[in-house]
C-alpha positions in Angstrom: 14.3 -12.0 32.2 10.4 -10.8 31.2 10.4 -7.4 28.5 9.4 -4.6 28.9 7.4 -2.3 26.3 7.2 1.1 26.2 5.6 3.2 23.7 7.3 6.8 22.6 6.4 8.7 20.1 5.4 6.4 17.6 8.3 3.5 18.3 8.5 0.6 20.7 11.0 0.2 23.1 12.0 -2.5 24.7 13.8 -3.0 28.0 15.3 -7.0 28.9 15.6 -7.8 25.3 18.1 -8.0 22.6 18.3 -6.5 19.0 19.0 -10.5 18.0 15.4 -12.0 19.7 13.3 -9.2 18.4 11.5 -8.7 14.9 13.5 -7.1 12.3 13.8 -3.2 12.3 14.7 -3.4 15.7 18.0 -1.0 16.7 20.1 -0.6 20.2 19.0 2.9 21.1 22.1 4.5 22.9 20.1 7.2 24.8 17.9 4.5 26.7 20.2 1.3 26.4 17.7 -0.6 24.9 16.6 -1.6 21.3 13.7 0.4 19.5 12.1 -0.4 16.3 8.4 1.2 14.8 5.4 0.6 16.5 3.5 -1.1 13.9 5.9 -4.5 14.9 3.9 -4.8 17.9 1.7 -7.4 16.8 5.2 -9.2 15.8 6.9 -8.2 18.6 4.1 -10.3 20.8 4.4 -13.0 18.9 7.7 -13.2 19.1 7.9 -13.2 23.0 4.7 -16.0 23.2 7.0 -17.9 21.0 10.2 -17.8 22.9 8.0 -17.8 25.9 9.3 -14.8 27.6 6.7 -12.8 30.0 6.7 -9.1 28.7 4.7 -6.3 30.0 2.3 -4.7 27.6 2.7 -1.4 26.3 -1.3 -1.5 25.2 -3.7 1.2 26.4 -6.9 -0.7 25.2 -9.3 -3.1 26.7 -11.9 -5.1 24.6 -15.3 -3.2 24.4 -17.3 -5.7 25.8 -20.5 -3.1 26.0 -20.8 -2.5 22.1 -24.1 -2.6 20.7 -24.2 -2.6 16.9 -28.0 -1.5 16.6 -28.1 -2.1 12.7 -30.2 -5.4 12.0 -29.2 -5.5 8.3 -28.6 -8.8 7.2 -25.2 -8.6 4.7 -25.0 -9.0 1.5 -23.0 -12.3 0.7 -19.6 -10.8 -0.9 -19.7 -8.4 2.4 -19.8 -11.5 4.8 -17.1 -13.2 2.5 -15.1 -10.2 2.6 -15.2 -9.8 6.7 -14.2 -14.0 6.5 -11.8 -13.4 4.4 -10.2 -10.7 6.3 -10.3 -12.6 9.9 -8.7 -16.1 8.2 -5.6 -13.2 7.0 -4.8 -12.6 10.5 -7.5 -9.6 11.0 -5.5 -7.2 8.6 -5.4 -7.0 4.5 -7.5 -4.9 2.4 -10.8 -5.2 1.1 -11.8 -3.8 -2.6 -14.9 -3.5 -3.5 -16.8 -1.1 -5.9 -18.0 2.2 -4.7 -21.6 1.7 -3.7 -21.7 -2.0 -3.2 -21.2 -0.9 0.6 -17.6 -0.9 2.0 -18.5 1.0 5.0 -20.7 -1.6 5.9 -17.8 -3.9 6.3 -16.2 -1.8 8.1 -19.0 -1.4 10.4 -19.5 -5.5 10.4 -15.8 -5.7 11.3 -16.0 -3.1 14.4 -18.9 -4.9 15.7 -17.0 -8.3 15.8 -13.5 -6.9 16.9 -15.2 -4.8 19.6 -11.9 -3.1 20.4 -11.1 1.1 20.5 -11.0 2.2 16.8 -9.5 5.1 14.5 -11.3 5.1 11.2 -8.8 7.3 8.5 -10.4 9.2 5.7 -8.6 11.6 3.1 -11.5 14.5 3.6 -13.5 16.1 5.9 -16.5 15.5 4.1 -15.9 11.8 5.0 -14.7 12.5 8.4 -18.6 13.8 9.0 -19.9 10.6 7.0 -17.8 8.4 9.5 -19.1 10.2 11.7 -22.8 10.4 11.4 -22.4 6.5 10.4 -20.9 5.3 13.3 -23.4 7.6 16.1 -26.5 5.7 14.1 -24.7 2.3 14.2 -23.3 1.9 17.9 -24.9 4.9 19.6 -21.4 5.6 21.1 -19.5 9.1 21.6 -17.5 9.7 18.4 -14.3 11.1 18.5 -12.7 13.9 15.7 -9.5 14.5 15.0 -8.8 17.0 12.1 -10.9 20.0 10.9 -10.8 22.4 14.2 -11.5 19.3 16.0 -9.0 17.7 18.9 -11.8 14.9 20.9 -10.2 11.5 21.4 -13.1 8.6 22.4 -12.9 4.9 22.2 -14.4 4.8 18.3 -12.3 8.1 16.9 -12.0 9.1 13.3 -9.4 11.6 11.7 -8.0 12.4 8.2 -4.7 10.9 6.6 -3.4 14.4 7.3 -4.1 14.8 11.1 -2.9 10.9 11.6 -0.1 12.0 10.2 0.6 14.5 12.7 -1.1 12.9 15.6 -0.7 9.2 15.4 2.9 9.6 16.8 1.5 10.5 20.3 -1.9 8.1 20.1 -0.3 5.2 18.5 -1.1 3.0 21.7 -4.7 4.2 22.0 -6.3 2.2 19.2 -6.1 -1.8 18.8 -8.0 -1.7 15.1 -7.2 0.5 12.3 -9.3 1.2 9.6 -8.0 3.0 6.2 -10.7 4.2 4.0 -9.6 5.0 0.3 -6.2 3.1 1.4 -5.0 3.9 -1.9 -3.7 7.2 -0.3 -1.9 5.6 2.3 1.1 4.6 0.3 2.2 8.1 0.0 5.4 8.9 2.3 4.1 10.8 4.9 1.0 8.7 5.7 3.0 5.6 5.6 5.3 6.8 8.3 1.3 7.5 10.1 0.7 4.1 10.0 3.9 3.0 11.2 3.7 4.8 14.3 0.4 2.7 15.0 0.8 0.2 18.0 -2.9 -1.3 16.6 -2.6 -5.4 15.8 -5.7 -5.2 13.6 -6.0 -3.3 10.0 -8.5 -2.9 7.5 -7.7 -1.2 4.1 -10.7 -0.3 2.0 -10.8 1.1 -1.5 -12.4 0.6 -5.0 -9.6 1.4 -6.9 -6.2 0.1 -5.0 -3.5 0.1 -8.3 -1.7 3.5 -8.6 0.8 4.9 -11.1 3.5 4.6 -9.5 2.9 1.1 -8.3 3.4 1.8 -4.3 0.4 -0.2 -3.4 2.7 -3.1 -2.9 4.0 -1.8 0.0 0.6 -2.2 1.9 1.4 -5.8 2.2 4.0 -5.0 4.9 2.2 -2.1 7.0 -1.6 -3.4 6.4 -1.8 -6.9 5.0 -2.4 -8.1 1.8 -5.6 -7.8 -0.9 -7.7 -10.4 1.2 -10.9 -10.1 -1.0 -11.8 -8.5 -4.1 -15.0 -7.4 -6.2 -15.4 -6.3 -9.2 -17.8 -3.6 -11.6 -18.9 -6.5 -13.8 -19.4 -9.1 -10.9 -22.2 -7.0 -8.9 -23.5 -4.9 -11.9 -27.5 -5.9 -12.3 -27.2 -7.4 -8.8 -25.9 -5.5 -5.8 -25.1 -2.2 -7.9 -27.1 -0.8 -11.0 -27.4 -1.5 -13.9 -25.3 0.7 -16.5 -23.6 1.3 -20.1 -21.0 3.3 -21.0 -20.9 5.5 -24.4 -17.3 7.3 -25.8 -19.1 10.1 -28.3 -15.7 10.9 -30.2 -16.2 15.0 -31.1 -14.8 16.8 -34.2 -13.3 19.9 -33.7 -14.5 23.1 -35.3 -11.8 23.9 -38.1 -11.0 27.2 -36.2 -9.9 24.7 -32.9 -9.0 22.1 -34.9 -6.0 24.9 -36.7 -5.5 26.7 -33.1 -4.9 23.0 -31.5 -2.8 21.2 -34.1 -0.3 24.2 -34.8 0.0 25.0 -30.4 0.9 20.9 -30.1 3.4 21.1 -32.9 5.1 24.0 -31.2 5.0 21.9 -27.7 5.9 18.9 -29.3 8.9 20.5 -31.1 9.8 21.7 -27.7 10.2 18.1 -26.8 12.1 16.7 -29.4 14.8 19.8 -29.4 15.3 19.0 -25.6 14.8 15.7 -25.9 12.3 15.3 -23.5 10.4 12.3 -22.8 6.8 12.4 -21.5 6.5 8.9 -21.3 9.7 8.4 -18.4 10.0 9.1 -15.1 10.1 13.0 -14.5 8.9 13.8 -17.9 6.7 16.6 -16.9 9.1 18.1 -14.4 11.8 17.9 -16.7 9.4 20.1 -19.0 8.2 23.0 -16.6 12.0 23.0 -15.7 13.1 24.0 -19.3 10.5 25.7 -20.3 11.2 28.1 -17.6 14.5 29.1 -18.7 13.5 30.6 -22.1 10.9 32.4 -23.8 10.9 29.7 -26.1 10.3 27.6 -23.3 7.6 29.5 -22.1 5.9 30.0 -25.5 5.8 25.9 -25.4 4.2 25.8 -22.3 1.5 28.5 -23.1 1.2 26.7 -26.1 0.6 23.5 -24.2 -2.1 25.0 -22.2 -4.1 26.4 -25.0 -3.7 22.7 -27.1 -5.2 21.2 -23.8 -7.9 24.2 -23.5 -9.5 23.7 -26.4 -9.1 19.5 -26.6 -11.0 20.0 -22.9 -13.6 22.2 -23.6 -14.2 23.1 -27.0 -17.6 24.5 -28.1 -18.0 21.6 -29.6 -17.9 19.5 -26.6 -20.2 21.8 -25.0 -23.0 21.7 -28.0 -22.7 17.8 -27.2 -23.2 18.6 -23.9 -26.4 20.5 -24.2 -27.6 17.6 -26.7 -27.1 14.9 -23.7 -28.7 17.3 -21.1 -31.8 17.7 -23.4 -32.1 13.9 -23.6 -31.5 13.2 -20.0 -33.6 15.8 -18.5 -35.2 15.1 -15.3 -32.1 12.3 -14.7 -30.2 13.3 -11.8 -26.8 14.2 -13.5 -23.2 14.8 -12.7 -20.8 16.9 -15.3 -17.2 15.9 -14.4 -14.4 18.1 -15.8 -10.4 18.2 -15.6 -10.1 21.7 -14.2 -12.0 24.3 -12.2 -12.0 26.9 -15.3 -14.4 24.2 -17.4 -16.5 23.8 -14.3 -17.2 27.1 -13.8 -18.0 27.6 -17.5 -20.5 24.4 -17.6 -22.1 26.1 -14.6 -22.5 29.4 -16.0 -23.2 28.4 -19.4 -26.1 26.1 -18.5 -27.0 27.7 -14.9 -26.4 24.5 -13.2 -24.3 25.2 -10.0 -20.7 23.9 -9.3 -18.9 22.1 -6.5 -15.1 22.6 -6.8 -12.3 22.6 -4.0 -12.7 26.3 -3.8 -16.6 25.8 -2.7 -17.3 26.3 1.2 -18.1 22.5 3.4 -21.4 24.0 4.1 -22.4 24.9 0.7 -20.8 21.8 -1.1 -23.2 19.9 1.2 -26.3 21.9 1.3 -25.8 21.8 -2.9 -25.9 17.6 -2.7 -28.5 17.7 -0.2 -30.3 19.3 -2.7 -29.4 17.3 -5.5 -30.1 14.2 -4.0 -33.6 15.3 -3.3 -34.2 15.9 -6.9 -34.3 20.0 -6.3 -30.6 20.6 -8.4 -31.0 17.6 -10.9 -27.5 18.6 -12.0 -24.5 19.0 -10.6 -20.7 20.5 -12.0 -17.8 19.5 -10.7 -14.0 19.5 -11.4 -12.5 16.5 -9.5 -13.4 16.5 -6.1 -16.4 14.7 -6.5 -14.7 11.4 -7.6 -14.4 9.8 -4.4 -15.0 10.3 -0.8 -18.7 11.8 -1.3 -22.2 9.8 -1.1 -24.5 10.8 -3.6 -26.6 7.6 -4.1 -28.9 9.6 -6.4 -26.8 10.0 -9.1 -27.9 8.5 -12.6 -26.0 10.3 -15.3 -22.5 10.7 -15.6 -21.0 13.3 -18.4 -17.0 13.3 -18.2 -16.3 16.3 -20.3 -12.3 16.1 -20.1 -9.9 13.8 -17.2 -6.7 12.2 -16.7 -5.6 9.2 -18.0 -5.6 7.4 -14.6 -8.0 4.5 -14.6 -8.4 4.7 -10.8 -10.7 8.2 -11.8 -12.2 6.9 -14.4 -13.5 4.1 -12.4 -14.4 6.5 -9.8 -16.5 8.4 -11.8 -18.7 5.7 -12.9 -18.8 4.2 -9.6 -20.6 7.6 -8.4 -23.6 6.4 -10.7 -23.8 2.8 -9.5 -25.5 2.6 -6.2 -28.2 0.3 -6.4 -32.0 2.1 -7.0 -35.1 0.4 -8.2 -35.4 0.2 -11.5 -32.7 2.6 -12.2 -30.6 1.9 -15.3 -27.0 4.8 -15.0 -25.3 5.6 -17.9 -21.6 7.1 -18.5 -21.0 9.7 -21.6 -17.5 10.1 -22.2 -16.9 13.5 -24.7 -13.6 13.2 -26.6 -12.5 15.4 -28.6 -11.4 13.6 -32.0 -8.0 13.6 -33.7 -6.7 14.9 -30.4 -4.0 13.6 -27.7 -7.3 13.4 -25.6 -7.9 9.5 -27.8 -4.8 8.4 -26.1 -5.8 9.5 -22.7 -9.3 8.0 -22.9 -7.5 4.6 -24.3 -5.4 5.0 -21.0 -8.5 5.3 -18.8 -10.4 2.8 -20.4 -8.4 -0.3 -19.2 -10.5 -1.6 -17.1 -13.0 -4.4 -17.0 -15.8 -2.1 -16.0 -15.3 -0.3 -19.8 -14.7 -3.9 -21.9 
């Protein structure tokens, strides 16, 4: 008896078959007597029938784009060739990790060109929705589709947000043969990964520069995507395929006024933490904090108290006379100042009339501001965190991170904004840290990495 598969709403189901000769996560769905399981076991699910040699008929709504022209005659860089070998001997899925700026997207690209099958790129922001975009229209001269951002048009080469796959995927999970996460190190969160379940597509490419996260969930990209099929480092392309660079920790001494103001506001938080023996360093540490400190004035002294410590550690005046002493020597350099928060931003950009990109700041002017900076016009730039991934600015020599968490993922972000490749161009990282501060053992934290050894 052949199979037959039907897509629905982001599932398989399969008509002629048992729950026993199909791929685990298969169930007997009652309400259509047959069994169901996620669409992202179709590649399996095939297999499985070739291998027990039962005929099926195909739930696929894709035919190979036997038409494609890829009109870019670059020739690739070695690691990039590796990386698209490495990649088909896996099965056509895993992810790729390579440094931001050593050209990811290209891969990509090289991939789509050999695959030549209907597409749906995923990016975490609009911004690099419209790079996919404008990337793939000069690459293939094909009709692009958008999904996300006021946008509903659906073509054979189609890119969307994490968000709108999300909600969409579901219904055009059979549409696409070859999926393509950028920044895949969003994908493990909950909701996306249910996205990529509900993907019929056979073929996956994950790209990132920084994969690990804190809480470790990148493992489970084995399952949905493949595993890490090739990997580059900082230090392996520095000098050669990306610039040049050095990084300096300046470590800043507090004025004694915010030196007294931050060491008696962290003994009060602190004390906070030992009475209700809270522990920063477990699992819901934080949550257990704002939780408490909600239910008394004590409580809520210890969490004011906790902003004003982290205030002044962030952006004391003292950082900002360092500041204006790096500026001074790096004038003319084209320079990014990266901060924790929007309020140190905003007072960067006031302070030294520089303007400043922060998640509050309108698509059109964000980009109309690193147009301009890129041609030299706005030789600095302030931002809080949305410029560490997800934007191009391959003008970018000078990196000033004023305050930031104690991820490592960021940190290498931020000096991978510097990195792409320019003649003679040398990029250099200054990271302010304000001494005899908890701000040493974030910057410790952030540091682990061989890009900082």
């Amino acid at each position: 008896m052949s199979w037959n598969l039907k897509f629905h709403d982001g599932t398989l189901v399969v008509q002629g078959a048992s729950c026993e000769e199909l791929p685990e996560g298969f169930v007997f769905d009652s309400r259509v007597q047959a069994p169901r399981g996620p669409a992202f076991l179709y590649a399996q699910l095939v297999y499985a029938a070739l291998n027990k040699k039962r005929p099926y008929q195909d739930a696929k709504k894709w035919d190979k784009c036997s038409d494609l022209v890829h009109r870019v005659q670059k020739k690739p860089r070695s690691y990039q060739r590796e990386a698209v070998e490495a990649w088909c001997q896996s099965g056509y899925r895993g992810t790729v990790v390579l440094p931001t700026g050593s050209g990811k997207s290209f891969v990509a690209e090289l991939i789509i060109a050999l695959m030549k099958r209907p597409t749906l790129i995923v990016a975490p922001t609009l911004d690099l929705v419209g790079q996919w975009y404008d990337l793939l229209k000069l690459a293939f001269n094909e009709e692009i589709g958008i999904i996300g951002g006021g946008h509903h048009q659906i073509e054979r080469f189609t890119v969307t947000t994490y968000d709108s796959a999300h909600i969409h995927l579901p219904k055009y999970g059979d549409r696409f043969a070859l999926l393509i996460f950028d920044e895949v190190h969003h994908l493990p969160a909950p909701a996306y990964l249910e996205a990529c379940k509900a993907s019929m597509a056979p073929f996956r490419l994950g790209l990132t520069a920084t994969l690990e996260r804190e809480d470790g969930r990148e493992s489970l990209l084995d399952h949905y995507l493949g595993p890490v099929v090739y990997r580059q480092n900082i230090t392996m392309l520095s000098g050669d395929f990306l610039s040049e660079y050095e990084t300096i920790r300046l470590l800043i001494e507090l004025s004694e006024e915010d030196q007294k103001i931050y060491k008696e506001s962290r003994e009060e938080y602190l004390q906070f933490l030992r009475d209700e023996d809270i522990s920063m360093g477990g699992y819901g540490g934080w949550q257990k904090f704002l939780k408490l400190a909600a239910r008394s004035k004590r409580g809520r002294s210890a969490f004011l108290a906790h902003q004003r410590a982290k205030k002044i550690a962030h952006g004391a005046e003292s950082k900002m006379n360092a500041l204006e002493d790096i500026l001074k020597k790096e004038r003319g350099r084209r320079t990014i100042i990266f901060s924790n928060d929007n309020a140190t931003a905003y007072k960067v950009s006031k302070r030294y009339l520089v303007p400043c990109i922060t998640h509050q700041t309108p698509v059109k002017e964000r980009r109309a501001l690193i147009k301009a900076f890129g041609e030299g016009v706005l030789p600095v730039i302030a931002t809080s965190r949305v410029l560490n991934e997800g934007v191009d600015i391959p003008s970018a020599e000078v990196a000033i991170v004023l305050s930031g968490t104690g991820t490592v993922r960021e940190h290498v972000q931020r000096l991978g904004r510097i990195l792409r490749p320019a003649e003679s161009k040398k990029a250099v990282l200054y990271e302010l840290v304000s001494a005899q501060t908890s701000e040493e053992f974030t910057s410790d934290r952030r540091r682990r990495h061989d890009a900082y050894q």
